[in-house]
N, C-alpha and C positions, 0 to 999 in steps of 0.2 A: 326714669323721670327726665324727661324735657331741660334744657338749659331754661333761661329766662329767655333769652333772644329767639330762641326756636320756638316755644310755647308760644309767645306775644307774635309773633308773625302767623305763626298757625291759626289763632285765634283771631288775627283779622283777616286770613285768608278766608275764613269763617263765614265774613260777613259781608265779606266784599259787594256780593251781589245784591244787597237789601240794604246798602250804607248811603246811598243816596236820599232814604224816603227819613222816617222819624228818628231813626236809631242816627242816623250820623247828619241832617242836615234839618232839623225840625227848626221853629219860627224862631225862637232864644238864640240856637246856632247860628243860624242867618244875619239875626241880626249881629253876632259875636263877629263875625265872618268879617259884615261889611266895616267894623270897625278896624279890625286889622288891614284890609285892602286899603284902606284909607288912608293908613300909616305909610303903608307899604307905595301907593302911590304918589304921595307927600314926598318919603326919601328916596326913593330915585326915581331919575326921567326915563320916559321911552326910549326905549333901542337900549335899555339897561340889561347886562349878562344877571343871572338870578341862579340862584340856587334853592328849589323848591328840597329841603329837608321832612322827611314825612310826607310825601305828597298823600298820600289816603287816594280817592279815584280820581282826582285832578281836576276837582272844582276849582282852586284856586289855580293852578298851573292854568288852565285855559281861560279863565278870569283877565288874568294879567298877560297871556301871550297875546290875545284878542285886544288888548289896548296896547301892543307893540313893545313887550319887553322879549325877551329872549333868553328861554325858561328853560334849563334843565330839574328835571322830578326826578327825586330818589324816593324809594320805599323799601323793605326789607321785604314785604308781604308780594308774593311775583301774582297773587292775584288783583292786588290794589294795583300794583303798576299795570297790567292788562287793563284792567278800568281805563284807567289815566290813558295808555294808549290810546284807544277806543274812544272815548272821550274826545283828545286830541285830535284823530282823524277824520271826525265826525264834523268838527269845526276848519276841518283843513287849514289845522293851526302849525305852524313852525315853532314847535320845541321837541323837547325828547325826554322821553322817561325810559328808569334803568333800574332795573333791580341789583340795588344797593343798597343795603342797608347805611342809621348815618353812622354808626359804630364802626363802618368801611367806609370811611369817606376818605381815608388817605390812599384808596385803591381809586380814585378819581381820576379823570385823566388831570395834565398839568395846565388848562387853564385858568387863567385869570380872570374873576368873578369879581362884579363890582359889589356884589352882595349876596347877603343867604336872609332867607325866612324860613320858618318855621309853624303851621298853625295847631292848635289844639290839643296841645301836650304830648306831640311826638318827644321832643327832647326826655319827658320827663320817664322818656320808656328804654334809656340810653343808660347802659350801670356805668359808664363813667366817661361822664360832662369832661373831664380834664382833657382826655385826649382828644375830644371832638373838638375843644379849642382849639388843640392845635393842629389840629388836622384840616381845620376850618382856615385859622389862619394864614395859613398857605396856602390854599385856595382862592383867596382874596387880594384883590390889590391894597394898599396901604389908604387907611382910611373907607374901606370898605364896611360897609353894615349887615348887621344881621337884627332883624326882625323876629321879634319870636312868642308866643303866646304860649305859655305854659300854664300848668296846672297847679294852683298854689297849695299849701297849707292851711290858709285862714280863711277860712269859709264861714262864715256868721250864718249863711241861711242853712247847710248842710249841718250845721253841729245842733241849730235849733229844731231843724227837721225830725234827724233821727233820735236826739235828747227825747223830746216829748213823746217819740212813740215805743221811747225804754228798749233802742236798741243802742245801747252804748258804746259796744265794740264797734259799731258801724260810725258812727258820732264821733269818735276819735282814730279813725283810721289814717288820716290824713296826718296824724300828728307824729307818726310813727316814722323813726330814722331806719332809712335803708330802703331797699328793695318792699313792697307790700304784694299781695296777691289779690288781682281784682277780676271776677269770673266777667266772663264775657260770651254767649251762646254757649255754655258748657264747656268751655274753656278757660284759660288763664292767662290775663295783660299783668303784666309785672311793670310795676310802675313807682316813682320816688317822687314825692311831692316834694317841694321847695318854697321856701320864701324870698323875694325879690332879693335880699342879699345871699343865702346860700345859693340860688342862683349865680350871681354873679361874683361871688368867691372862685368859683370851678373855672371864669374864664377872661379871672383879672390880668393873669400871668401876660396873657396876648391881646386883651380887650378894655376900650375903656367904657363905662354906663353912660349914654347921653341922654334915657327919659326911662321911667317905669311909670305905670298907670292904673287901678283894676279893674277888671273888665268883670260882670256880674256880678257888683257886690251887691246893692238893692235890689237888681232886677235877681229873680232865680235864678239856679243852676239849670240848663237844658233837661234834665230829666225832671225838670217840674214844669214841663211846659205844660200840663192841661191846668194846674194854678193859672199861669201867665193867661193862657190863654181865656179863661171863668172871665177873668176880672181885670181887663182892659183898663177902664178910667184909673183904676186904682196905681196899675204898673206903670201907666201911663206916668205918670207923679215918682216913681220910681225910675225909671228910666231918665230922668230928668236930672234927679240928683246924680244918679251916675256918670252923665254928661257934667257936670257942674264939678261935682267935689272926687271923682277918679283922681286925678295927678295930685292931689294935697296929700303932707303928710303923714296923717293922721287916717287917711281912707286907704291909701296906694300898696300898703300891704297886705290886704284883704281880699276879699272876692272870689269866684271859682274858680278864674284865672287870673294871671297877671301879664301885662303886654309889658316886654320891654326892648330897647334900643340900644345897641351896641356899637361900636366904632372899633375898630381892626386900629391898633397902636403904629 
């Protein structure tokens, strides 16, 4: 049997080739995407050093090299980084992707990073957040950020999804402490859900929280984009509220992910 770390690389070795179209970048994603960019271009300026965590095939890395940051991409999956290369090359963009997993990221070289990001629940594929703290924060200059969208626990729309269709193991899988097993093309992503504080328990020792927010709490989860996509005016209206009441505290720890911001102590 596979570790978890070998399994979850194998399985998005998997998919690397086809992770561009619905499976890894459909309209809900997109849109998840542009909000994190946003963040991400908000806390730091161009000609900013970056550290792309999870790159997947380097939408975001050439996203942000392309507006003049200065991007190194790690992945554990040496097929997502060939993407990412490729990718790269193609825009004749100045960064660099490396196949590294972030569970080795103290195998980095010893540059100093004015920040790290993270999108779409790479972290939450890491069995242990403690040491990528600090392996992160030594990679960092003081006061350095890390941007990071994970994959939360409270999910309102997935627990009501699969309640009603009397799949309950499924309906509560998110709630589940530890490591979970999630198939993926006939394979297995080994993955840990969190909530905005267990989160941020893992990476107090070296970090301080400067925002959390939730990202898809009204609007669906990406694998219900043909919902979203039926019934536009409706989401439309949802979408709204999510812009609106995300960072209150009564929403912000919910949704199918959670964005949040970090500051290197």
């Amino acid at each position: 049997m596979l570790d978890p770390l070998t399994a979850t690389s194998r399985a998005f070795d998997s998919v690397a080739g086809d992770y561009d179209g619905p499976l890894g970048n459909n309209a809900l994603i997109q849109k998840m995407r542009a909000q994190v960019m946003d963040t991400i271009e908000r806390a730091f300026p161009r000609g900013a050093r970056l550290l792309d965590l999870g790159c997947g095939t380097g939408i975001d890395a050439a996203y942000l090299a392309a507006r003049g940051y200065a991007i190194t991409a790690l992945d554990s999956s040496p097929a997502m980084v060939s993407r990412t290369k490729e990718r790269l090359q193609r825009g004749n963009l100045a960064a660099r992707a490396i196949h590294l997993g972030i569970h080795e990221l103290a195998q980095l070289d010893a540059r100093e990073y004015d920040g790290a990001y993270s999108n779409f629940g790479a972290l939450n594929c890491v069995p242990d957040l403690r040491a990528v703290s600090s392996a992160l924060a030594s990679k960092l200059k003081p006061g350095g950020l890390l941007v990071a969208s994970v994959i939360g626990r409270y999910c309102p729309w997935e627990l009501a999804f699969y309640t009603l269709r009397g799949d309950w193991n499924r309906a509560r899988v998110r709630l589940a402490r530890g490591m979970v097993a999630a198939p993926l093309n006939g394979q297995t992503v080994w993955t840990r859900y969190y909530s905005p504080r267990e989160f941020y328990r893992d990476f107090s020792t070296h970090f301080q929280q400067v925002s959390v927010r939730a990202l898809a709490l009204f609007v669906p989860p990406p694998y219900l984009v043909h919902a979203y996509e039926g019934f536009p005016r409706a989401f439309a209206v949802l979408e709204r509220l999510d812009r609106v009441l995300a960072y209150k505290a009564l929403f912000r720890n919910a949704g199918d992910h959670f964005l949040v911001v970090l500051t290197r102590k």
